[in-house]
N, C-alpha and C positions, 0 to 999 in steps of 0.2 A: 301597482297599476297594471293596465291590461300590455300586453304584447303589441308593438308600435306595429309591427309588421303585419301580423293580423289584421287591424286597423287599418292600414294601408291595401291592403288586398283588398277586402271584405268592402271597403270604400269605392276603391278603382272596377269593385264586380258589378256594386249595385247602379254606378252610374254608366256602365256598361251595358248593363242590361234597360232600362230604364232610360228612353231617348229623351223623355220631357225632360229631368232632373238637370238643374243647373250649376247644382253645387252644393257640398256639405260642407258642413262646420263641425267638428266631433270636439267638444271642451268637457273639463271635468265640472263639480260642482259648485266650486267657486268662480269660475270663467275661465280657467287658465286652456288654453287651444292645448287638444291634443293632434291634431290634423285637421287640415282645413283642402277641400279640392274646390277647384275654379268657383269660386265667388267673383263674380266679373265688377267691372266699371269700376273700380280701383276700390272695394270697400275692402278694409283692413278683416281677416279674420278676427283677430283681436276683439274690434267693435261688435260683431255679431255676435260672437262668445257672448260678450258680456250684455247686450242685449237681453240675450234667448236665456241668460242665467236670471237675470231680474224675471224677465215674462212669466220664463215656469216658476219661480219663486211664489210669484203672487198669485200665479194659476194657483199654486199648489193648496195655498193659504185660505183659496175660495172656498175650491171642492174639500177640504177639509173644516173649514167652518160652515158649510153647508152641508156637511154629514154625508160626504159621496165618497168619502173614501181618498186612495189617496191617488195623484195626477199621472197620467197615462200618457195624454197628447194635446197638445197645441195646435190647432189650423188656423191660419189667418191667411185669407183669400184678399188680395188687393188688387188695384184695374188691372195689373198687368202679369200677374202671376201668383203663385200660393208658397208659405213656409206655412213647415211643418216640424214641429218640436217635439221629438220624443224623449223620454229620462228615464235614468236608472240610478241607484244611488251612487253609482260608480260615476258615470257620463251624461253628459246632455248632446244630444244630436240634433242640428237646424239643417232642414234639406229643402234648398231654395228649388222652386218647380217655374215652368212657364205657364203662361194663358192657356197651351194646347194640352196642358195636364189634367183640365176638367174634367173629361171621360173616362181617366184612368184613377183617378184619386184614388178607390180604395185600393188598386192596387199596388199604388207607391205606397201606402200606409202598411199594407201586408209585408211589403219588401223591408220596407226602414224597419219595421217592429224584426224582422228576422233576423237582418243582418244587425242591431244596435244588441239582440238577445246570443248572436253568436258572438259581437265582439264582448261583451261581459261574461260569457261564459266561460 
C-alpha cells in the first residue's frame, strides 16, 4: 500500500491550497478508508468510501461497455456543492467542493489528478 504519511501530507497541501475543497475521502478499491479530512455534518468517512466505490464501479462499467476506455473522473454537481471522484487501481479519491467552486473546477480537477498521481507514485 502507499505511504500513510505521504497521503497525509499530500492531503493536508492540496486542501491547503485549495479554499473551496471541503474534504477528501482517500479509500482503496474495495472502500476500505485510507484517510479521510473534514467531511463535515457528521457523515461517516466510511459511508462515502463506500459510496464513491460503487459510483466509480459502475462509472467504470459504462465507459468500458461503451468503448471509452477506461474511468478517469467522476463530477457530480449538486444545489449545494460538487464531488469529485478520481481512481487509480491502487486508490479512489472523493474531494467534496462548495457552491463557490464553480469558477475553479478545472483547477481543483488539475490539483486532485496531481496530487492522487503523486500519492500512487
Amino acid at each position: 500500500m502507499v505511504d500513510q504519511s505521504k497521503i497525509e501530507d499530500t492531503v493536508a497541501r492540496v486542501m491547503a491550497d485549495n479554499a473551496d475543497l471541503q474534504g477528501i475521502v482517500i479509500c482503496d478499491a474495495k472502500g476500505n478508508v485510507v484517510f479521510g479530512h473534514t467531511i463535515s455534518g457528521g457523515v461517516k468517512h466510511a459511508d462515502v468510501a463506500n459510496l464513491v466505490v460503487k459510483i466509480a464501479g459502475n462509472a467504470s462499467q459504462l465507459t468500458a461497455g461503451l468503448d471509452k476506455g477506461g474511468l478517469k473522473e467522476v463530477s457530480i454537481e449538486a444545489d449545494n456543492g460538487y464531488i469529485l471522484i478520481l481512481g487509480d487501481v491502487k486508490m479512489v479519491m472523493a474531494a467534496v467542493a462548495g457552491e463557490g467552486a464553480r469558477e475553479s473546477m478545472g483547477l481543483l480537477r488539475m490539483a486532485l489528478r496531481r496530487a492522487l498521481l503523486s500519492m500512487v507514485a
